[in-house]
ZADO-1210 file (C-alpha; in nm, 4 decimals, padded with zeros to 6 digits):
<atoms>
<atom x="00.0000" y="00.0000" z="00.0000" code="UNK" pos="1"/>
<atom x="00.1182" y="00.2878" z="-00.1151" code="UNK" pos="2"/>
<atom x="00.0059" y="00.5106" z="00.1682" code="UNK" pos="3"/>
<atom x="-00.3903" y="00.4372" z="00.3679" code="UNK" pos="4"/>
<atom x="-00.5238" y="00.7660" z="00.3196" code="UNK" pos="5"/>
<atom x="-00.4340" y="00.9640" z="-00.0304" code="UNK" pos="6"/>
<atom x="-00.6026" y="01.2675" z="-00.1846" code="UNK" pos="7"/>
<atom x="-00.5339" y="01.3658" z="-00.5670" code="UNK" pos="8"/>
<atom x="-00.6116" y="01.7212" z="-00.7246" code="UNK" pos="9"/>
<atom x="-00.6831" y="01.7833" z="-01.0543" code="UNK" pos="10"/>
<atom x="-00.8113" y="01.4231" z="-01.0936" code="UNK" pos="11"/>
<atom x="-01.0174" y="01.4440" z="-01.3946" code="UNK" pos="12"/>
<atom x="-00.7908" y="01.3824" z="-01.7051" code="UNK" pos="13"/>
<atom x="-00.3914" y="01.3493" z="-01.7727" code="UNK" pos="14"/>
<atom x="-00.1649" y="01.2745" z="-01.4790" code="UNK" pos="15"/>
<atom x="-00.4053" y="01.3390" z="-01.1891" code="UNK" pos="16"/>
<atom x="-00.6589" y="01.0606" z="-01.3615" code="UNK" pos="17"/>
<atom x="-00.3935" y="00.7958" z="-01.4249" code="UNK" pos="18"/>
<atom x="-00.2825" y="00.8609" z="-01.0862" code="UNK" pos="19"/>
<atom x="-00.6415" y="00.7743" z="-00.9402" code="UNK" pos="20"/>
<atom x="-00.6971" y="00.4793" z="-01.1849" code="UNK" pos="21"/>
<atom x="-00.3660" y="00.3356" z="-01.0826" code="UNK" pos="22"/>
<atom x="-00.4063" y="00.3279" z="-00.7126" code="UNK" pos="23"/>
<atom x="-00.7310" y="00.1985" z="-00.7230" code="UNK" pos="24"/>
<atom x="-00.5964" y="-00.1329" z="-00.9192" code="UNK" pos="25"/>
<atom x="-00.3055" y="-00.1191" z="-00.7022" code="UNK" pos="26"/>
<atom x="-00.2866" y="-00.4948" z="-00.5867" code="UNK" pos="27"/>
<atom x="-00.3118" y="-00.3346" z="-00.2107" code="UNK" pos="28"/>
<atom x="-00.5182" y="-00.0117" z="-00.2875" code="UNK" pos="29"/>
<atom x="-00.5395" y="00.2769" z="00.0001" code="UNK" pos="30"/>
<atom x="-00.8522" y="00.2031" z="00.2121" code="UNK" pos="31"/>
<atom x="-00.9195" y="00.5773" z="00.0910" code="UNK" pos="32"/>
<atom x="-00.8533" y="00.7734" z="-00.2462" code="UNK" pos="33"/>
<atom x="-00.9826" y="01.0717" z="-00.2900" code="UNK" pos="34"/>
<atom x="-01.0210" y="01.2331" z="-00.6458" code="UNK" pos="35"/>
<atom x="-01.0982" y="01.5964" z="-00.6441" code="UNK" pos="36"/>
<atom x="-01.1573" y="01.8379" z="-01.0056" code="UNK" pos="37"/>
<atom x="-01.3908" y="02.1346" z="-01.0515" code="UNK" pos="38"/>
<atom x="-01.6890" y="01.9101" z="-01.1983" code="UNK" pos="39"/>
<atom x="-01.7162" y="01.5730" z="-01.0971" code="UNK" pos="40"/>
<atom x="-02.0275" y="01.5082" z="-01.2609" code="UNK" pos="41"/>
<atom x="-01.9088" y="01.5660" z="-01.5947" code="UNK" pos="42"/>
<atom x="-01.5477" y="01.3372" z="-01.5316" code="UNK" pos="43"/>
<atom x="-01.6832" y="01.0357" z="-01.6822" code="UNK" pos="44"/>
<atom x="-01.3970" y="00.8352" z="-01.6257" code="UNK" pos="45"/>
<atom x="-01.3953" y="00.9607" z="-01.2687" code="UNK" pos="46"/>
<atom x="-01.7643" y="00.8424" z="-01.2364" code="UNK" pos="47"/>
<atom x="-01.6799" y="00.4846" z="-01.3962" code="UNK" pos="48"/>
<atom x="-01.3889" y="00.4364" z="-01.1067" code="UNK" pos="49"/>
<atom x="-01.5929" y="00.5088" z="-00.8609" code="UNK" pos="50"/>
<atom x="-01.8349" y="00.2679" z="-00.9302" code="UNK" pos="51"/>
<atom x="-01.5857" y="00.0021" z="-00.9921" code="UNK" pos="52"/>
<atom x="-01.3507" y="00.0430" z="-00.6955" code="UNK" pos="53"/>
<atom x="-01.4914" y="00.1298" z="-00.3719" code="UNK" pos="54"/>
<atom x="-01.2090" y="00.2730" z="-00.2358" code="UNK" pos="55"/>
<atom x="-01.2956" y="00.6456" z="-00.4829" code="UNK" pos="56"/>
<atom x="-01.4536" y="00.9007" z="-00.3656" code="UNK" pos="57"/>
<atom x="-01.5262" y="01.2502" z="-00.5860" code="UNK" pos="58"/>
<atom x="-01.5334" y="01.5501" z="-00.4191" code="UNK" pos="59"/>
<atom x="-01.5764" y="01.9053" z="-00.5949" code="UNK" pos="60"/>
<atom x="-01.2812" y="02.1224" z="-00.5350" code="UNK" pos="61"/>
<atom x="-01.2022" y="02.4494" z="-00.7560" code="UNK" pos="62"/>
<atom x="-00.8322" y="02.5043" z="-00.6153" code="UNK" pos="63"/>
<atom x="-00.8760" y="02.8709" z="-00.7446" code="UNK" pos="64"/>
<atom x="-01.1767" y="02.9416" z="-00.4886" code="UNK" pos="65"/>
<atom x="-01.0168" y="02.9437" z="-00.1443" code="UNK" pos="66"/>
<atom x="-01.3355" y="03.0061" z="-00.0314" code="UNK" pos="67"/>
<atom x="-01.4731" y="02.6698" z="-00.0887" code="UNK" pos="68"/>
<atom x="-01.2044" y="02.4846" z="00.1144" code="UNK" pos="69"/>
<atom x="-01.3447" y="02.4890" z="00.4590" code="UNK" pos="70"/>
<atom x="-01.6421" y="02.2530" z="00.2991" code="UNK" pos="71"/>
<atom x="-01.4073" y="02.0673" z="00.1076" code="UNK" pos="72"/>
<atom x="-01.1594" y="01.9782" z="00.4402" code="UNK" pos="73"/>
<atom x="-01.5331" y="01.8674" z="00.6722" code="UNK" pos="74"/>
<atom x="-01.5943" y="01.6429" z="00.3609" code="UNK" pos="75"/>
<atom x="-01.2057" y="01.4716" z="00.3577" code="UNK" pos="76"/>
<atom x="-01.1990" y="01.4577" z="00.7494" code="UNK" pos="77"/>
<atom x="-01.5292" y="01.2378" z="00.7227" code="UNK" pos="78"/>
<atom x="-01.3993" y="01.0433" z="00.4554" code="UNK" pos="79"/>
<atom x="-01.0281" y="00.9815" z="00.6464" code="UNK" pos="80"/>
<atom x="-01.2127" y="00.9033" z="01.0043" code="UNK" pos="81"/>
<atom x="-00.9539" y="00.9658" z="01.3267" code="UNK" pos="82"/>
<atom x="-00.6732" y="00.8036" z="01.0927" code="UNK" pos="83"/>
<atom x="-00.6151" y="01.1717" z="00.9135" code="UNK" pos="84"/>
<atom x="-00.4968" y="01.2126" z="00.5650" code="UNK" pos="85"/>
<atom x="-00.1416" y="01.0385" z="00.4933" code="UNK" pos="86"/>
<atom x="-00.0665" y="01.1762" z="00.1280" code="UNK" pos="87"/>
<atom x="-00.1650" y="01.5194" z="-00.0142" code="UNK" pos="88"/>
<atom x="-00.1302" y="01.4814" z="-00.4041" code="UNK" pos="89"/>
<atom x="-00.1051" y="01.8533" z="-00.5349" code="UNK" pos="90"/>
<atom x="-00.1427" y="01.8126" z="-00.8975" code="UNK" pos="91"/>
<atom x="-00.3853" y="02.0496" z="-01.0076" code="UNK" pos="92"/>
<atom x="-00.2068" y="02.2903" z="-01.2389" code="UNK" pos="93"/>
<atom x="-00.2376" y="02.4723" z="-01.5695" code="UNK" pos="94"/>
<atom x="00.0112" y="02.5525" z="-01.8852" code="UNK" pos="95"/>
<atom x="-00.0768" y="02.8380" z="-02.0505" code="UNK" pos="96"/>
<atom x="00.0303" y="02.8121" z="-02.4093" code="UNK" pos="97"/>
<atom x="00.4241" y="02.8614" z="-02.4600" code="UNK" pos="98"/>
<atom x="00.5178" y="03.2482" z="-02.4384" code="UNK" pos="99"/>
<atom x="00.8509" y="03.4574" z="-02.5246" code="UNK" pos="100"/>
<atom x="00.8757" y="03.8165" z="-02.3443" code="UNK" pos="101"/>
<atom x="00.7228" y="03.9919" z="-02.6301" code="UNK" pos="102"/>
<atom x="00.3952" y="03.7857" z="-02.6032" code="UNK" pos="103"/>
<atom x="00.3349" y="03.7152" z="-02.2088" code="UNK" pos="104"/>
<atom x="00.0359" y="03.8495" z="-02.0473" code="UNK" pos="105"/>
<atom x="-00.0522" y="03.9677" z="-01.7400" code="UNK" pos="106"/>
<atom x="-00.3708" y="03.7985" z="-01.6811" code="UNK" pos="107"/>
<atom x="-00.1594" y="03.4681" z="-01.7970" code="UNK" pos="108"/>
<atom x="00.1154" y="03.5009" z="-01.5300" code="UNK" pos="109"/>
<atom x="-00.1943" y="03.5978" z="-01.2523" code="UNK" pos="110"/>
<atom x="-00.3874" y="03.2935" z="-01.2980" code="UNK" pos="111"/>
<atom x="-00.0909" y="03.0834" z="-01.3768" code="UNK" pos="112"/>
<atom x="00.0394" y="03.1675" z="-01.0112" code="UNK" pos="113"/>
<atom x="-00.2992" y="03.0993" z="-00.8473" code="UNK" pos="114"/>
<atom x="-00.3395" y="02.7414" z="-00.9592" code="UNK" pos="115"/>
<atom x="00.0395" y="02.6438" z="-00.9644" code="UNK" pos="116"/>
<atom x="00.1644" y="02.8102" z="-00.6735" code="UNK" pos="117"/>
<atom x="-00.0510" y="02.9815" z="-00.4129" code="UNK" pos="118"/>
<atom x="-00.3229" y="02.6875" z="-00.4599" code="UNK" pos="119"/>
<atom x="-00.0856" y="02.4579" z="-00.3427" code="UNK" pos="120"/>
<atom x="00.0117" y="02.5811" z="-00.0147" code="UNK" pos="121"/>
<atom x="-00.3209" y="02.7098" z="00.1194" code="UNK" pos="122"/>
<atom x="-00.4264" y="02.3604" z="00.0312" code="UNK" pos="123"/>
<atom x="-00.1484" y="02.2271" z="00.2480" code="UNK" pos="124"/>
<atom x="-00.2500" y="02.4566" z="00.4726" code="UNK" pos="125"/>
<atom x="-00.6026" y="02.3459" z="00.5254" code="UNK" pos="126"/>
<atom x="-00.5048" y="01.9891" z="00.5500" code="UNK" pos="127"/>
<atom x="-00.2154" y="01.9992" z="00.8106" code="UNK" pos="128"/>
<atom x="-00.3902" y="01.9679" z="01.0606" code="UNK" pos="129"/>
<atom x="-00.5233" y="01.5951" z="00.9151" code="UNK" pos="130"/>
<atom x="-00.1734" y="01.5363" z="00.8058" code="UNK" pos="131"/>
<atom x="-00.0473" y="01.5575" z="01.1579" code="UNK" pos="132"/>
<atom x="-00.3028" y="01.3273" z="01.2758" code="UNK" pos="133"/>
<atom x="-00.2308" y="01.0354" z="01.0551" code="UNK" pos="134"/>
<atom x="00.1979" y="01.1104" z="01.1246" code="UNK" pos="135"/>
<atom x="00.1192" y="01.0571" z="01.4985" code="UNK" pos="136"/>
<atom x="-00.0315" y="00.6757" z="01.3597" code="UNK" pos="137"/>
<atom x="00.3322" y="00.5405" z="01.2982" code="UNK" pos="138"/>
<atom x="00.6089" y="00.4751" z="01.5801" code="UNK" pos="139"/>
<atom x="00.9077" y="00.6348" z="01.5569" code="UNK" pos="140"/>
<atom x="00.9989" y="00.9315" z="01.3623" code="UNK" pos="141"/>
<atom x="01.0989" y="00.8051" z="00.9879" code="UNK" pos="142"/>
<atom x="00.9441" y="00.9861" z="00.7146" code="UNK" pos="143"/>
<atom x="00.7928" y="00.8073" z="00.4359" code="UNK" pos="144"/>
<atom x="00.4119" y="00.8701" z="00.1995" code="UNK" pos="145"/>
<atom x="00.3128" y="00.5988" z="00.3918" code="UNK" pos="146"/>
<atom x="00.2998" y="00.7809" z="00.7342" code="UNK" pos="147"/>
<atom x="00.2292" y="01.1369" z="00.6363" code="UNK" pos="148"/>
<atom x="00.3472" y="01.3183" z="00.2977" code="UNK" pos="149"/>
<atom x="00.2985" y="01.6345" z="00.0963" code="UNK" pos="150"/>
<atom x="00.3530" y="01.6125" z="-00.2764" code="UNK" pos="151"/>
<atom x="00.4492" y="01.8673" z="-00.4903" code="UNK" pos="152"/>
<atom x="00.3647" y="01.7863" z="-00.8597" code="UNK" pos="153"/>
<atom x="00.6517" y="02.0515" z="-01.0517" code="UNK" pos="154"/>
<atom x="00.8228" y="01.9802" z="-01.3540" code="UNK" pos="155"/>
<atom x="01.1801" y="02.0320" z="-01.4589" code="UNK" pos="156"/>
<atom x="01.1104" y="02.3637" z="-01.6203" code="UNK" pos="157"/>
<atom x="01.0467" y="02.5096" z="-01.3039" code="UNK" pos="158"/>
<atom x="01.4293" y="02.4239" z="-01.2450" code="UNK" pos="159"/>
<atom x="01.5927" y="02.7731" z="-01.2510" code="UNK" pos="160"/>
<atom x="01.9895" y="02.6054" z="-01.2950" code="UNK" pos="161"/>
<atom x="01.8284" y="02.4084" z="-01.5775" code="UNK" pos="162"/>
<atom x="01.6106" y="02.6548" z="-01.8106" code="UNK" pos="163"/>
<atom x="01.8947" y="02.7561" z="-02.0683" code="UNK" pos="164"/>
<atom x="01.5755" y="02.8331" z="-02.3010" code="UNK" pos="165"/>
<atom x="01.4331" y="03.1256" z="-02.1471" code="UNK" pos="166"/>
<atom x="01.0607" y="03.1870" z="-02.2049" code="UNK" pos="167"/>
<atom x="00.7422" y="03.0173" z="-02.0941" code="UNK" pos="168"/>
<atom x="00.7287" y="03.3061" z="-01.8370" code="UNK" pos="169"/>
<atom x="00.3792" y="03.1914" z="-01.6987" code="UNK" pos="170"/>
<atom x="00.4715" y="02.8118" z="-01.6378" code="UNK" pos="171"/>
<atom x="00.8231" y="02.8005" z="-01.5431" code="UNK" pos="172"/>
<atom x="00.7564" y="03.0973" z="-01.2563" code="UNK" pos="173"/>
<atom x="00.4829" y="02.9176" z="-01.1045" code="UNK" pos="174"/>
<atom x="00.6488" y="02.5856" z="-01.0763" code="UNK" pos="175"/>
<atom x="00.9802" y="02.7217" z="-00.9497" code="UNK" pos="176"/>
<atom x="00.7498" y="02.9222" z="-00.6854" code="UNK" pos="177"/>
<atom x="00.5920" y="02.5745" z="-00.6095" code="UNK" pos="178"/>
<atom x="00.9549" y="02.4403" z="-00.5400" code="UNK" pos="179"/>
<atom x="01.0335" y="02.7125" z="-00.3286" code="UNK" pos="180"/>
<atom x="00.7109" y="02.6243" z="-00.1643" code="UNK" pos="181"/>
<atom x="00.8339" y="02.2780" z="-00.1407" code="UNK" pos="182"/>
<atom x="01.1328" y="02.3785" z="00.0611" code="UNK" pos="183"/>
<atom x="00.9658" y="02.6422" z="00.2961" code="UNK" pos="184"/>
<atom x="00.7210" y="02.3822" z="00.3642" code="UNK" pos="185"/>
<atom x="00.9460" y="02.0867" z="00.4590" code="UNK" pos="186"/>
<atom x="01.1438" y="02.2939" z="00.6820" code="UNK" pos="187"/>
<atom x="00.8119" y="02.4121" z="00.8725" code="UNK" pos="188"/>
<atom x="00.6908" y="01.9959" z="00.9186" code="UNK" pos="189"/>
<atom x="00.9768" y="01.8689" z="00.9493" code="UNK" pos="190"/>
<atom x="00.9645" y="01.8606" z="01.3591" code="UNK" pos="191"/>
<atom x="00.5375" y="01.6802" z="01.2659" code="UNK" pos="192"/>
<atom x="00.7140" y="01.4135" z="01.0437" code="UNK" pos="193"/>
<atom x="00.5263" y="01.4838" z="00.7613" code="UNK" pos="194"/>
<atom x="00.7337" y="01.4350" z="00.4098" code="UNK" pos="195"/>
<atom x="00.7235" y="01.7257" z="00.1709" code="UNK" pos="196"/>
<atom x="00.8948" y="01.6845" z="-00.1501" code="UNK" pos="197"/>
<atom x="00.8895" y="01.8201" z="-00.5505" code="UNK" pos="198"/>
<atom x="00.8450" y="01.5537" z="-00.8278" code="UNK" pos="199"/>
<atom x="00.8659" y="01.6413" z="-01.2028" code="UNK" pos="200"/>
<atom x="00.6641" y="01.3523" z="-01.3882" code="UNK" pos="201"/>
<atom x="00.8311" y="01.3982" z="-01.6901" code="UNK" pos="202"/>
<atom x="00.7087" y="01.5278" z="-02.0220" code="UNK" pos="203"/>
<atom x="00.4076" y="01.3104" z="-02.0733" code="UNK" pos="204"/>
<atom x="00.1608" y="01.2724" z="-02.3605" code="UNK" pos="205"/>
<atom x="-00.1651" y="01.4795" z="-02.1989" code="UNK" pos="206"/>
<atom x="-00.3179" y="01.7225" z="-02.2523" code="UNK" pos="207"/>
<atom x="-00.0741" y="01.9683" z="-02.1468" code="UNK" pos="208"/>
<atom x="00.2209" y="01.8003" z="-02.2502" code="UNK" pos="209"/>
<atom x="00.0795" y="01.7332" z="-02.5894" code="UNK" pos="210"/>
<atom x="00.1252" y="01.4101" z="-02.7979" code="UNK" pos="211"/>
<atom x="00.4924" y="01.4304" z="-02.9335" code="UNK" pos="212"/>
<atom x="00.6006" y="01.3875" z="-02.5096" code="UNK" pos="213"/>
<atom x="00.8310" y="01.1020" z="-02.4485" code="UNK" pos="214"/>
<atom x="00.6329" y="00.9426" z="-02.2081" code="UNK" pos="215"/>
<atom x="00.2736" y="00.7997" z="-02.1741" code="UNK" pos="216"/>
<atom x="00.0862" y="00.8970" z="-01.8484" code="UNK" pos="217"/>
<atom x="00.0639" y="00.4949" z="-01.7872" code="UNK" pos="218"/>
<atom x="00.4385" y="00.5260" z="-01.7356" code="UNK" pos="219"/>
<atom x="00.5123" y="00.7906" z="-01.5875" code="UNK" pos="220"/>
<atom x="00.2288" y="00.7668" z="-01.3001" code="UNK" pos="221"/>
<atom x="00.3982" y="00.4105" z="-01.3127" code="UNK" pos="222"/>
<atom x="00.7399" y="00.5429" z="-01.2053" code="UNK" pos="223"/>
<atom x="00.5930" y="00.7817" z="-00.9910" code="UNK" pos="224"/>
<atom x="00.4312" y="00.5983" z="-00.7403" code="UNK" pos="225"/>
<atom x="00.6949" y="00.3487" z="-00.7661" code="UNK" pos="226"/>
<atom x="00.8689" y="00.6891" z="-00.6507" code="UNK" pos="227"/>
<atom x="00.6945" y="00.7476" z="-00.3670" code="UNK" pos="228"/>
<atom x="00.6894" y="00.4278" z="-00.2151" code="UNK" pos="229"/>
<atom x="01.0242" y="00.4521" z="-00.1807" code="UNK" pos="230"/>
<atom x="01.0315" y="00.8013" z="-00.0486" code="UNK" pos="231"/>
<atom x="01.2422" y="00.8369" z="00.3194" code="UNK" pos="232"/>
<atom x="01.4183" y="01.1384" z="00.4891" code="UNK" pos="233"/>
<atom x="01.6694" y="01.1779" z="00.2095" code="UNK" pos="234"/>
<atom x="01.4051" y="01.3195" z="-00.0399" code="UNK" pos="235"/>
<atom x="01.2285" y="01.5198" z="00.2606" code="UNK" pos="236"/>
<atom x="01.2581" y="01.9064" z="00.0911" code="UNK" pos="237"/>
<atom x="01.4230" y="01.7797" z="-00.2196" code="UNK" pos="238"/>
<atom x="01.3212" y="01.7710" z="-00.6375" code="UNK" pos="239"/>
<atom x="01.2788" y="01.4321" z="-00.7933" code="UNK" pos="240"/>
<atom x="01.2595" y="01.3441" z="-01.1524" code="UNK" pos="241"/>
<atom x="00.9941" y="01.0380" z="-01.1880" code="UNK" pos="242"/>
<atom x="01.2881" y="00.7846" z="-01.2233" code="UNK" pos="243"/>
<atom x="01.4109" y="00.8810" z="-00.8852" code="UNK" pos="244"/>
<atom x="01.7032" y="01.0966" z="-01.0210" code="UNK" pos="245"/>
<atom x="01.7239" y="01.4397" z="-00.8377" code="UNK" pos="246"/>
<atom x="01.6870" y="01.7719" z="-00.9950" code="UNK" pos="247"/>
<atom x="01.8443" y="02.1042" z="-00.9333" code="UNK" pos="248"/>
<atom x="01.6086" y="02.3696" z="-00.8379" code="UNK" pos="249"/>
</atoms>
């Protein structure tokens, strides 16, 4: 088992879908996933799951509108009993088409920052306290996804010693905000042994990665899980590449 308790953003297509599909046929499945997108009523696949595997739930979540989170946290604690939540997935995230100085928008880099960045760590916010719950389950002090884990979903264009490209001002700000994030974060949990840590999945035929990617999402949710079952205190505030090799920030 990957981890008991594990909630996904951004479930309804690409990376955050695959990631829901594969943990439910998991041959030891969490005793809870939860799969969150803006409309869960229209995420067909979604709906199919969670008919098939007990273990789904939907729940409605807009990461953009802070304002619904205080519902959306009653609804998870229900769903996670006095276990808590072991594994925050943040995956949501958009792409805005590819832009050079000349071309990038201010509305673009606004909204980009709200879904990619600040999204991520008022949602970590709102479930800490659920987080800290389900670290207190395990003896000791050893970090894994397992006991209690925060997930970063970045990409390696967010890696500032990396871009040697320049452009895609929208995309590659947010995600090396959400690293920065990453790092803030594991230094403020670290004492609640709760696991915080970046992962790139690659560039991956979806939606937003388009088809020419290198990888499918059936491997690179694959090697991502595979990932974060291995997970201990050496990744704790680090940037992983889906294969396990680590990235620069």
């Amino acid at each position: 088992m990957v981890a008991r308790a594990v909630l996904v953003t951004g479930s309804n297509r690409g990376l955050g879908l695959e990631m829901v599909r594969q943990l439910a046929r998991h041959v030891t499945p969490p005793d809870v996933i939860i799969a969150t997108c803006r409309n869960p009523e229209a995420a067909q696949e979604l709906q199919q799951l969670s008919k098939s595997h007990k273990e789904v739930n939907l729940l409605k979540l807009d990461v953009a509108d802070e304002g619904s989170y205080a519902a959306m946290v009653r609804s998870v604690s229900e769903m996670v009993g006095d276990q808590g939540l072991n594994l925050l997935i943040n995956n949501a995230g958009v792409a805005p088409k590819s832009t050079r100085i000349t071309q990038v928008k201010w509305q673009q880099m606004v909204d980009t920052f709200l879904v990619n960045s600040v999204a991520p760590v008022m949602l970590s916010k709102a479930f800490l306290p659920m987080l800290k719950i389900a670290a207190t389950q395990a003896e000791g002090s050893g970090l894994s996804v397992k006991r209690a884990a925060i997930i970063n979903i970045s990409s390696v264009l967010g890696s500032i010693e990396k871009n040697d490209k320049g452009g895609i001002y929208p995309y590659r700000a947010s995600k090396a905000a959400l690293n920065a994030i990453t790092k803030s974060l594991s230094n403020d949990v670290r004492d609640s042994n709760i696991l915080v840590s970046s992962v790139c999945p690659g560039w991956t035929q979806t939606d937003m990665g388009g088809k020419n990617a290198a990888l499918t999402p059936e491997q690179s949710i694959f090697n991502v899980l595979h990932l974060l079952s291995t997970m201990n205190e050496t990744h704790h505030g680090q940037f992983y590449q889906y294969d396990g090799v680590k990235l620069p920030w």
